[in-house]
GUVO-61378 format. One record per residue (C-alpha): residue number from 0; x, y, z. Coordinates in steps of 0.5 Angstrom, whole numbers, plus 500, padded with zeros to 3 digits. Example, Ala and Ser with C-alpha at 12.3 -4.5 7.8 and 13.67 -1.06 7.14 Angstrom:
+-----+------+-------+-----+
:   k : east : north :  up :
+-----+------+-------+-----+
:   0 :  525 :   491 : 516 :
:   1 :  527 :   498 : 514 :
+-----+------+-------+-----+
//
This chain:
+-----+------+-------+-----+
:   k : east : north :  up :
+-----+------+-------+-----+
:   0 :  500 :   500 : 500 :
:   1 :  503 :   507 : 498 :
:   2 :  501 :   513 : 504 :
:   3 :  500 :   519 : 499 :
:   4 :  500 :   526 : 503 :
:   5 :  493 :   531 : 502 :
:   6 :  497 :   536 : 501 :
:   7 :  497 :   538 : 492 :
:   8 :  504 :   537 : 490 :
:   9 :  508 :   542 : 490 :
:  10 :  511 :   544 : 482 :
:  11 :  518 :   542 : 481 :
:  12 :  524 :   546 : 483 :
:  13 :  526 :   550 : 478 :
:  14 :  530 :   555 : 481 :
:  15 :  536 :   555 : 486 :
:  16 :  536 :   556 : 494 :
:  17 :  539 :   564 : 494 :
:  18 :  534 :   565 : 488 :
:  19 :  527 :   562 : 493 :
:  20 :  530 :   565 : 500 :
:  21 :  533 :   572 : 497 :
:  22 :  528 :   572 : 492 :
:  23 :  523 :   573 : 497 :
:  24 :  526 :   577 : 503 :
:  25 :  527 :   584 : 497 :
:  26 :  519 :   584 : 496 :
:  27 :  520 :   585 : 506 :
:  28 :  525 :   591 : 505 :
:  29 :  527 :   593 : 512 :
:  30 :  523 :   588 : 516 :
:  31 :  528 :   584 : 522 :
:  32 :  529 :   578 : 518 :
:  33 :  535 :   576 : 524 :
:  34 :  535 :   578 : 531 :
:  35 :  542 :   575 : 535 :
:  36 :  538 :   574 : 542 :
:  37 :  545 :   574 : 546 :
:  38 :  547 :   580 : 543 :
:  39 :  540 :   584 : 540 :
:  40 :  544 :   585 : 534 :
:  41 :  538 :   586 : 527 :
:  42 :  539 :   583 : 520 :
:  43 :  533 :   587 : 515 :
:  44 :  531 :   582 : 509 :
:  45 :  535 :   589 : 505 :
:  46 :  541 :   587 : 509 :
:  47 :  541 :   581 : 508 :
:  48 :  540 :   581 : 501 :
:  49 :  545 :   586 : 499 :
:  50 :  551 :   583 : 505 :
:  51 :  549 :   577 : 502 :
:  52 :  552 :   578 : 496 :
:  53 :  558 :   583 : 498 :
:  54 :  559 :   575 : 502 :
:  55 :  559 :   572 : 495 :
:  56 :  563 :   578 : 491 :
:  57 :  569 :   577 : 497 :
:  58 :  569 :   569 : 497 :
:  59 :  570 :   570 : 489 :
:  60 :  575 :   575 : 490 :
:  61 :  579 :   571 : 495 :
:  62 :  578 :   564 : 489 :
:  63 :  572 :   560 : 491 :
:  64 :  570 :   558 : 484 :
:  65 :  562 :   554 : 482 :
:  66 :  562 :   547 : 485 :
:  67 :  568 :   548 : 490 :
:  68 :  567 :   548 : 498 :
:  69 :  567 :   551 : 504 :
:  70 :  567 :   548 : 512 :
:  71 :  562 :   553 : 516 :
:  72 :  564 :   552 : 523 :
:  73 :  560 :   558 : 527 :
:  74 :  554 :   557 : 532 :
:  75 :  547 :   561 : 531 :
:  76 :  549 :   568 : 528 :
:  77 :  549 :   573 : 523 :
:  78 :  555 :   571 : 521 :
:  79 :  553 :   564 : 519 :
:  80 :  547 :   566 : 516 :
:  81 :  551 :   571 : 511 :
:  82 :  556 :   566 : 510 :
:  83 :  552 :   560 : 508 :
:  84 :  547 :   565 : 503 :
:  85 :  554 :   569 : 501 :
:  86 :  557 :   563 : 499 :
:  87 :  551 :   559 : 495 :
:  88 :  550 :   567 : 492 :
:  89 :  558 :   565 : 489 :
:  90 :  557 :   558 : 486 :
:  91 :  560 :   554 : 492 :
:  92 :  557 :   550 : 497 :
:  93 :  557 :   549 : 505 :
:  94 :  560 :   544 : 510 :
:  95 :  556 :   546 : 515 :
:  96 :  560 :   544 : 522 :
:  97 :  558 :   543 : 530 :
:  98 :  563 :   549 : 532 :
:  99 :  565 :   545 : 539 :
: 100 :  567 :   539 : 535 :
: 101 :  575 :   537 : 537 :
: 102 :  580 :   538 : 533 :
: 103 :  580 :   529 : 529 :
: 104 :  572 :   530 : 528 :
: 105 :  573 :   537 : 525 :
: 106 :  579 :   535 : 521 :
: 107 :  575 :   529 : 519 :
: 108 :  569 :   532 : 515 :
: 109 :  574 :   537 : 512 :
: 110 :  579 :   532 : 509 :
: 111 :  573 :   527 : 508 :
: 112 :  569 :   533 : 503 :
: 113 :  575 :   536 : 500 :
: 114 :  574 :   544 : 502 :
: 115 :  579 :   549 : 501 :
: 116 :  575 :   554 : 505 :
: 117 :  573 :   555 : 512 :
: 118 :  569 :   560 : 517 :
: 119 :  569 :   558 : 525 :
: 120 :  571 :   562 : 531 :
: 121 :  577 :   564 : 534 :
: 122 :  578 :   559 : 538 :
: 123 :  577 :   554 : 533 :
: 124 :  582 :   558 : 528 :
: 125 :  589 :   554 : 530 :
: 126 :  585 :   547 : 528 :
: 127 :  584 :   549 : 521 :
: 128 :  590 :   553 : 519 :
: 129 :  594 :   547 : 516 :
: 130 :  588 :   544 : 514 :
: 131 :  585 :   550 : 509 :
: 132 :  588 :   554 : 504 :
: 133 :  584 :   560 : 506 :
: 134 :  581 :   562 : 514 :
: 135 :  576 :   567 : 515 :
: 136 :  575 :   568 : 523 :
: 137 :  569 :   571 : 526 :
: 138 :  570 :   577 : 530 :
: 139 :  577 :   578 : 526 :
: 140 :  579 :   577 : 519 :
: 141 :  571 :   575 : 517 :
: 142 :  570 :   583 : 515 :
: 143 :  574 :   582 : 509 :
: 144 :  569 :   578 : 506 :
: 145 :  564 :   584 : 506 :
: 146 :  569 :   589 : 502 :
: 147 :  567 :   586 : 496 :
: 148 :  563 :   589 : 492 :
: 149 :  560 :   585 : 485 :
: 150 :  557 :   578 : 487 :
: 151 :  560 :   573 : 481 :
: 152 :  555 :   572 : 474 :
: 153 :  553 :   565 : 477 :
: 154 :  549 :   560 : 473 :
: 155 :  546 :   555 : 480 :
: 156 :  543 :   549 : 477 :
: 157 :  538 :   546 : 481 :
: 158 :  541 :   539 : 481 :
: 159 :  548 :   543 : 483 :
: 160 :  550 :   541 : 490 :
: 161 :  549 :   546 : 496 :
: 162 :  550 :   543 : 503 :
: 163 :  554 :   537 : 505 :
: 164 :  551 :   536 : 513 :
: 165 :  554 :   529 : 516 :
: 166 :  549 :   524 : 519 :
: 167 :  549 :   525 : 527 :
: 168 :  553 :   519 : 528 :
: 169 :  549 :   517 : 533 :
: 170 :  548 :   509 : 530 :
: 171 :  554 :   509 : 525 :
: 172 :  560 :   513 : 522 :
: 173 :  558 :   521 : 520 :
: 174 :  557 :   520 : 513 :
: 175 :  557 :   527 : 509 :
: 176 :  549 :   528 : 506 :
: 177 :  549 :   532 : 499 :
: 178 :  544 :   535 : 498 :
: 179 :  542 :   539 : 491 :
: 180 :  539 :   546 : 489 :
: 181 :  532 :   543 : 488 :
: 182 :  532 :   538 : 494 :
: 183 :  534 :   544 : 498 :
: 184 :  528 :   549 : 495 :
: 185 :  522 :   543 : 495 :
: 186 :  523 :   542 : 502 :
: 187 :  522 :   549 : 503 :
: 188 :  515 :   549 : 498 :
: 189 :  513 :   543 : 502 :
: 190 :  515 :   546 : 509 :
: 191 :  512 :   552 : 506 :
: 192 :  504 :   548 : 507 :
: 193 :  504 :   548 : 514 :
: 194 :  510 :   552 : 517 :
: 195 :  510 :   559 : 517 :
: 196 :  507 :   565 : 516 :
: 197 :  510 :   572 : 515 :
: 198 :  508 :   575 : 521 :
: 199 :  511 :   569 : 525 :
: 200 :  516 :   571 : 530 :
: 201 :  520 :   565 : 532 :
: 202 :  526 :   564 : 537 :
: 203 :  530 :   558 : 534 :
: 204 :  534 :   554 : 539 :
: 205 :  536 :   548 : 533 :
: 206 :  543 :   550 : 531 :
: 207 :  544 :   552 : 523 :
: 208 :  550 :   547 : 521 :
: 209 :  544 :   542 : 523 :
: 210 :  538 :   541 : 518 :
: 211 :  533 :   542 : 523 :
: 212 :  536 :   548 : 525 :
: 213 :  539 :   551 : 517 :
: 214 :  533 :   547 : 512 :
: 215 :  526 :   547 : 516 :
: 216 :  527 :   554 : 521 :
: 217 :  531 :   558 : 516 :
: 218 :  530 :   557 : 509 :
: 219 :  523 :   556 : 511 :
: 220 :  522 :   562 : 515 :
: 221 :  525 :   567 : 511 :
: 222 :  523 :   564 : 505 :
: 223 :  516 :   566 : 508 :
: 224 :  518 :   573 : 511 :
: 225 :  518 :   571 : 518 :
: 226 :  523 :   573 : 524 :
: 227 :  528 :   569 : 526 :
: 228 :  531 :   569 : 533 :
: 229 :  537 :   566 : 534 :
: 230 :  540 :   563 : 540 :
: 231 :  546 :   560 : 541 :
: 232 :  546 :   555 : 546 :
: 233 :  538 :   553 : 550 :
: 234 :  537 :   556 : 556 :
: 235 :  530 :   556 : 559 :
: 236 :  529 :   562 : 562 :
: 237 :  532 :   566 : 557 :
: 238 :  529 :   563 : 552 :
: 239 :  522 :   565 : 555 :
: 240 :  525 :   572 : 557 :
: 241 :  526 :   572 : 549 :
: 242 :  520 :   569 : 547 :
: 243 :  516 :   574 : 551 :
: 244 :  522 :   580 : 549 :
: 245 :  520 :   580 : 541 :
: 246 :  513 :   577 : 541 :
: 247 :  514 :   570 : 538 :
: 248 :  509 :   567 : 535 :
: 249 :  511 :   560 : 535 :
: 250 :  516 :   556 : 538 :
: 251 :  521 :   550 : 536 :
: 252 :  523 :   543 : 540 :
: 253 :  525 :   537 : 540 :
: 254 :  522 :   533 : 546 :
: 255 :  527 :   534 : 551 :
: 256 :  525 :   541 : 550 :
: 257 :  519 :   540 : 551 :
: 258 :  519 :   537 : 557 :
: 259 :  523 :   542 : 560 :
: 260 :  517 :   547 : 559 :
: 261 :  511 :   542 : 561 :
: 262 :  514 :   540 : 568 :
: 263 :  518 :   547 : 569 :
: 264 :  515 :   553 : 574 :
: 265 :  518 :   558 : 570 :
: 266 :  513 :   558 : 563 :
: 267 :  509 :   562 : 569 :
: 268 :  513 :   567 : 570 :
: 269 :  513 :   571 : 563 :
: 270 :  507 :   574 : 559 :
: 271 :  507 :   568 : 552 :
: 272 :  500 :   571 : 550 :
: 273 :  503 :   571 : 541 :
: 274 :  506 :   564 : 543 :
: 275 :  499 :   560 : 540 :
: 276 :  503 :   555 : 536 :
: 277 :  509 :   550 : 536 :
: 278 :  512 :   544 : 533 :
: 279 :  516 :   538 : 536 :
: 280 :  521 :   534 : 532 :
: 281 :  528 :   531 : 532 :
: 282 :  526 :   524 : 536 :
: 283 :  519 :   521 : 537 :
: 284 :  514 :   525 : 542 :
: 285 :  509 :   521 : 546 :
: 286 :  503 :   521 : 546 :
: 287 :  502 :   524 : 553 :
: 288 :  508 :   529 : 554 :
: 289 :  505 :   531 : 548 :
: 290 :  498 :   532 : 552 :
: 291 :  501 :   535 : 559 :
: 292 :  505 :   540 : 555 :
: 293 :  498 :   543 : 551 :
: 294 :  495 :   543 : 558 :
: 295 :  502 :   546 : 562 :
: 296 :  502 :   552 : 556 :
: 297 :  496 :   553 : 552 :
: 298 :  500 :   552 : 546 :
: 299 :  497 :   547 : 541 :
: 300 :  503 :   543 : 539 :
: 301 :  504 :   539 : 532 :
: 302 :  510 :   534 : 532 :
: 303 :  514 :   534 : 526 :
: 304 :  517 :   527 : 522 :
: 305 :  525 :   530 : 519 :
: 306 :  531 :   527 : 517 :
: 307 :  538 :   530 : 514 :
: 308 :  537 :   526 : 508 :
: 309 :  530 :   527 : 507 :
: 310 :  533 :   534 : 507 :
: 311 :  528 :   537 : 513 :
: 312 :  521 :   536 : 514 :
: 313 :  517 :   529 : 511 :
: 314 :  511 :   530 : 516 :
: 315 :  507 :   535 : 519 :
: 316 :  501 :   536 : 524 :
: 317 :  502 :   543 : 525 :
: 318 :  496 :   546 : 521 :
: 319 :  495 :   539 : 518 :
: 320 :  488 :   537 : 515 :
: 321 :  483 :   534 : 519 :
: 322 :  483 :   532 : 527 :
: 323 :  489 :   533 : 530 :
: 324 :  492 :   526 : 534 :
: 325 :  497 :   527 : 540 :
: 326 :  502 :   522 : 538 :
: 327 :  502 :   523 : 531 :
: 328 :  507 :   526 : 526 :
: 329 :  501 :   527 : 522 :
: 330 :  500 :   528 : 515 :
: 331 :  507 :   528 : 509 :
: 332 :  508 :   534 : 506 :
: 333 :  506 :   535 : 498 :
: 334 :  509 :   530 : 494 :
: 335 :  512 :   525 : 499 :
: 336 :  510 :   518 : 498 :
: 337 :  512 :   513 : 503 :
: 338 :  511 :   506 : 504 :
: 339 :  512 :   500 : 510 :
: 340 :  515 :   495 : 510 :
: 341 :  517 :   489 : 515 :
: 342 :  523 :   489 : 518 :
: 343 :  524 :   481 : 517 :
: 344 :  520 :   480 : 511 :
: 345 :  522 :   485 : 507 :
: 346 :  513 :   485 : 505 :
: 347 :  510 :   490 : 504 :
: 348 :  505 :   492 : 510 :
: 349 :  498 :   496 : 510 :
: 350 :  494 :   501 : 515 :
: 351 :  496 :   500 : 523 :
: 352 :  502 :   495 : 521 :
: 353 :  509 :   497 : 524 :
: 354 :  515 :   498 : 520 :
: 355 :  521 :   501 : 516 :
: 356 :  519 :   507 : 514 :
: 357 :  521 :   508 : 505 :
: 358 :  520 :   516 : 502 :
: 359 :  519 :   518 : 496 :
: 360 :  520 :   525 : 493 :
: 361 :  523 :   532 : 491 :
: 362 :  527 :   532 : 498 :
: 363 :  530 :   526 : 499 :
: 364 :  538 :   526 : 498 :
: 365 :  543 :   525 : 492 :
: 366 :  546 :   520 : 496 :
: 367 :  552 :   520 : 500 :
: 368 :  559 :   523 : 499 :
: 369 :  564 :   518 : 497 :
: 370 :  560 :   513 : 499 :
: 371 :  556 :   509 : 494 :
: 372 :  556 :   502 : 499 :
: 373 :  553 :   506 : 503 :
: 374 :  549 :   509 : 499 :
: 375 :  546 :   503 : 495 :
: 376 :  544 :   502 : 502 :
: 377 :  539 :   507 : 503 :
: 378 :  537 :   508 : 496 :
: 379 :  534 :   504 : 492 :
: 380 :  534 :   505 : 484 :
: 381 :  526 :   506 : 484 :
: 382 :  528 :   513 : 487 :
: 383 :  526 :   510 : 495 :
: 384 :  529 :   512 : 500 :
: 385 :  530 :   506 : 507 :
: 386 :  529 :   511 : 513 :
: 387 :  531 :   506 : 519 :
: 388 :  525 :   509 : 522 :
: 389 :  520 :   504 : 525 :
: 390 :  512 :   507 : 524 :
: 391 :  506 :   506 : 521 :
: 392 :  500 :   510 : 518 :
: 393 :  493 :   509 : 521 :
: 394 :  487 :   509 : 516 :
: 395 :  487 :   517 : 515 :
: 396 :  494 :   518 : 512 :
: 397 :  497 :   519 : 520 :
: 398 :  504 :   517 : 521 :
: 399 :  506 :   515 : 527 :
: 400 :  513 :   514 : 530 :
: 401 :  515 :   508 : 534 :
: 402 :  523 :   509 : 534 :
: 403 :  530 :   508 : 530 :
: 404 :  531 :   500 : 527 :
: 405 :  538 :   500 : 530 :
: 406 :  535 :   502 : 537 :
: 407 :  530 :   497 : 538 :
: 408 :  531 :   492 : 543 :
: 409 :  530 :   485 : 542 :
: 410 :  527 :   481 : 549 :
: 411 :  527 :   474 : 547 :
: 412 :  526 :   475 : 539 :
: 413 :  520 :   480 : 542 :
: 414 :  521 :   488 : 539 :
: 415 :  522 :   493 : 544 :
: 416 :  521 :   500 : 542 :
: 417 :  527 :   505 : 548 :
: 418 :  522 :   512 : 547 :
: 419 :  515 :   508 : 548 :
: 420 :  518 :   506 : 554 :
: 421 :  521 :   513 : 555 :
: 422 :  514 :   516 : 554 :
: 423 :  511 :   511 : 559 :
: 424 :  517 :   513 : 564 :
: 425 :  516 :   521 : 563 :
: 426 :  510 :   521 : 566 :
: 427 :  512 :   520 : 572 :
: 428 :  511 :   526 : 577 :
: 429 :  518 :   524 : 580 :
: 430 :  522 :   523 : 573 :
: 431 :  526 :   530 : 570 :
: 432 :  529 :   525 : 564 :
: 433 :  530 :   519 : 562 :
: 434 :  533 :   514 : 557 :
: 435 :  533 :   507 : 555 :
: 436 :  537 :   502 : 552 :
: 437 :  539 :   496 : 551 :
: 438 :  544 :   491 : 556 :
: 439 :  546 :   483 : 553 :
: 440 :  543 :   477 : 557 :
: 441 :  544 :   471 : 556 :
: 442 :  538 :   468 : 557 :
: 443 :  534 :   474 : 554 :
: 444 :  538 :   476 : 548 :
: 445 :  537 :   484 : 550 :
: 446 :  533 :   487 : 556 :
: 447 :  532 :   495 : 557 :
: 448 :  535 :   498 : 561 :
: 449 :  533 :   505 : 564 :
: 450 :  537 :   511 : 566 :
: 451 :  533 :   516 : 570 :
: 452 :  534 :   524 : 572 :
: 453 :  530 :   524 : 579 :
: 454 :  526 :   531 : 578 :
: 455 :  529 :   536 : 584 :
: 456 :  527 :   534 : 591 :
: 457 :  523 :   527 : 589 :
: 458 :  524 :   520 : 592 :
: 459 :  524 :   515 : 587 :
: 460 :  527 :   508 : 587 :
: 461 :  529 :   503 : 582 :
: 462 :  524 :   498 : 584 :
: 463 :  518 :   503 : 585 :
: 464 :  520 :   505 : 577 :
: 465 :  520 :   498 : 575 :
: 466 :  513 :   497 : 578 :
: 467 :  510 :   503 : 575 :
: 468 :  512 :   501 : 568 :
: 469 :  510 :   494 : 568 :
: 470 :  503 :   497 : 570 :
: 471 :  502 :   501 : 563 :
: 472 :  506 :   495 : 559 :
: 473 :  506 :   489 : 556 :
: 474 :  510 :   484 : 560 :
: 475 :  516 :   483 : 555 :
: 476 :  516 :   491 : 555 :
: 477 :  518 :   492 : 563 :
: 478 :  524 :   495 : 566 :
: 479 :  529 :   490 : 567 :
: 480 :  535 :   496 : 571 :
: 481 :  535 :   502 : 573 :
: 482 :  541 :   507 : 573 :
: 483 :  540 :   513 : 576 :
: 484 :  544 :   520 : 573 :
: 485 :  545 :   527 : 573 :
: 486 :  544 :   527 : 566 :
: 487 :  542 :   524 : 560 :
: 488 :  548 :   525 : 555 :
: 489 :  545 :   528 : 547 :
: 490 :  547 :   531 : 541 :
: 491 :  546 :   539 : 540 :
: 492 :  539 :   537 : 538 :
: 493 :  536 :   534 : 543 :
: 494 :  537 :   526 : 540 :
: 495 :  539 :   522 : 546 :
: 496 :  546 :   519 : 545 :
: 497 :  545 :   512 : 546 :
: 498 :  552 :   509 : 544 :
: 499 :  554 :   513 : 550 :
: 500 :  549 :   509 : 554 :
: 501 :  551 :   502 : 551 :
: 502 :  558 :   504 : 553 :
: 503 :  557 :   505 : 560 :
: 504 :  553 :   498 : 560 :
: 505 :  558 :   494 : 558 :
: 506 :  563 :   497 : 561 :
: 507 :  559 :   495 : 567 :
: 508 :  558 :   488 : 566 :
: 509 :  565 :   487 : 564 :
: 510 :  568 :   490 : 571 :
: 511 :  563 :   486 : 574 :
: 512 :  564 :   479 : 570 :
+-----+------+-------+-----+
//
């Protein structure tokens, strides 16, 4: 069975990134495009236009030709920003890099995509001296990027490469994701039917060298006009004082997030009357932390299905056609189609059935760089893309995430699914934050394991935990351990690193063998 979005299909995408996002910012003259949260520093659409292309003309000048890279390394900023139009306004295309990555995994992505050009900050500079031909620093020489004055005649294909975002690593080796002109555009149309409008105000927490952050807020919100401001790193009471600042109009998050907000007591102490409206994505959101975050705030929250090499957004249940349903990605996005498919049997599944997750569309990658194993792996020649997402569509198109293919437990040949258990778990008034993983058993195979940040002040054991999951699941699906912590280690955008987990797990069995 094919699931289809309601959505009309978008047209095809004709023209290049600058042409769709400057494009549109020349008809909003002096409107904030860009306001820095840390700093108050403001970017008008014209400003970002004609610095833009002042960007383009100093990176040609310097000798960044069409078709050539450059490594960006900067947090949420201005600077980014200018850097990633600036060089796409050139012909080049964009490494965008997570700016607090050691010296090897920087080094990596750099020598892997062969970029002969970088941007990073000051405290990153020695790192990439000797492994770049040409270095611009925020805060220092980057102003020399500015002093140019015409951008080059440039023809933009859309079938051209315009960023190379590596894979989170999360399950496996980071691997660079091209993403063309025309993938890029499309993404930003189909976004575009659900997310956002020209009055929106938006405080960003997704970091821009991720695709949340770069293809699903700022393509898309610029795209449309809105105004984006940006956060370098997540702090509850700044980004509330923010929201209540500026006004903001709608909000984004991933779970981790969302669940500060539903159990914190700060969400009171601000004036949030314009924040009527959010989206969830970048894991699996429970059907009942998605409930008790609607009731906390008032905010009528539509989770979001993205990944990387689907560019950005698949799935939306923010402004969706029909009943809204908590737990649900709702609908795809115009001109996705997905299949389900056993995970075993490779037989394709209907209505209500779990499995892997296959797209189609306009969105989905070129492939991985120098990887053709890995990219036959993932993308079969009938254009359909393997996700590694487990889920199923109910009879009205709805899309429901269960969890990652890699992450799912298997007690006694029985699937276990770590962020069902998650929810379960976070719904206790005593629990902060939680992860679940897989641990080796011998007569099992695998049992979950579960890591618990105690919310301030409460008493909780492990044994009263376990009672309380075993109530609300299948017998196969309880709690077999317990691990208290301070903290669940995740990635920038709130994904949980469970290989960090798994790693402590067996570090322990092994001390205790």
């Amino acid at each position: 069975m094919i699931f289809r979005s309601p959505w009309p299909d978008i047209e095809p995408a004709l023209d290049s990134v600058c042409d769709a996002v400057l494009g549109a910012a020349r008809q909003f003259g002096n409107k904030p495009a860009i306001i820095e949260g840390d700093t108050g520093r403001t970017l008008s659409y014209q400003d970002l236009v004609e610095r833009s292309e002042h960007v383009a003309a100093g990176l040609a000048s310097a000798g960044l030709r069409p078709g050539q890279a450059l490594a960006l390394a900067l947090p949420n900023s201005i600077e980014f920003v200018l850097t990633w139009y600036g060089t796409l306004r050139a012909g080049g295309w964009v490494v965008p890099i997570n700016p607090l990555y050691t010296a090897a995994e920087t080094e990596v992505q750099i020598r892997d995509s062969g970029a002969r050009f970088a941007v990073t900050v000051p405290e990153r500079a020695a790192t990439l001296t000797s492994l770049v031909d040409h270095l611009y620093v925020a805060g220092g020489n980057w102003s020399e990027l500015e002093r140019g004055l015409a951008p080059p005649d440039v023809r933009i294909r859309p079938q051209d490469l315009a960023a190379l975002p590596y894979s989170s690593g999360t399950t496996g080796k980071p691997k660079g994701v091209m993403l063309t002109h025309a993938n890029i555009a499309a993404n930003i149309r189909q976004q575009s039917a659900s997310w956002p409008r020209s009055d929106d105000v938006l405080v960003n927490i997704f970091p821009l060298y991720h695709a949340a952050g770069l293809n699903g807020m700022l393509n898309t919100f610029l795209c449309a006009g809105a105004t984006i401001v940006l956060m370098r790193r997540f702090d509850l009471a700044n980004y509330l004082a923010l929201s209540e600042r500026y006004g903001a109009t709608i909000l984004g998050a991933p779970p981790p997030v969302i669940l500060t907000l539903t159990k914190s007591p700060l969400w009171d102490d601000f004036r949030l009357d314009p924040l009527r409206r959010g989206l969830c994505g970048a894991a699996p959101l429970g059907a009942e932390l998605h409930e008790s975050f609607e009731r906390r705030t008032g905010v009528s929250l539509g989770q979001v299905w993205g990944m990387t090499e689907a560019t950005c957004g698949i799935a939306s249940a923010l402004n969706a056609p029909g009943q809204r349903k908590f737990g649900s990605c709702g609908h795809l996005l115009p001109s996705c189609e997905a299949k389900v498919v056993d995970v075993s049997s490779q037989q394709l599944l209907g209505s209500g059935e779990a499995g892997e997750i296959w797209l189609r569309g306009p969105n989905i990658m070129k492939g991985y760089w120098n990887q053709p194993d890995a990219t036959s792996d993932t993308l079969a020649p009938d254009g359909w893309m393997r996700t590694g997402d487990i889920g199923y569509f109910d009879a009205d198109g709805c899309v429901f995430l269960v969890d990652r293919v890699k992450e799912l437990i298997k007690y006694n040949a029985l699937q276990v699914a770590p962020a069902e258990l998650e929810d379960v778990i976070q719904s206790h008034p005593a629990v902060s934050d939680a992860a679940v993983v897989g641990a080796p058993d011998p007569s099992a195979g695998e049992i979950p394991i579960a890591f618990i940040v105690r919310k301030e002040g409460a008493v909780l054991e492990a044994e009263e935990l376990m009672q309380y999951v075993a109530a609300r699941v299948a017998p196969h699906k309880k709690i077999r351990g317990v691990r208290f912590v301070q903290q669940i280690p995740k990635s920038p955008t709130g994904k949980i690193l469970r290989r960090v987990l798994k790693e402590q797990v067996h570090a322990e069995l092994a001390a205790n063998a």
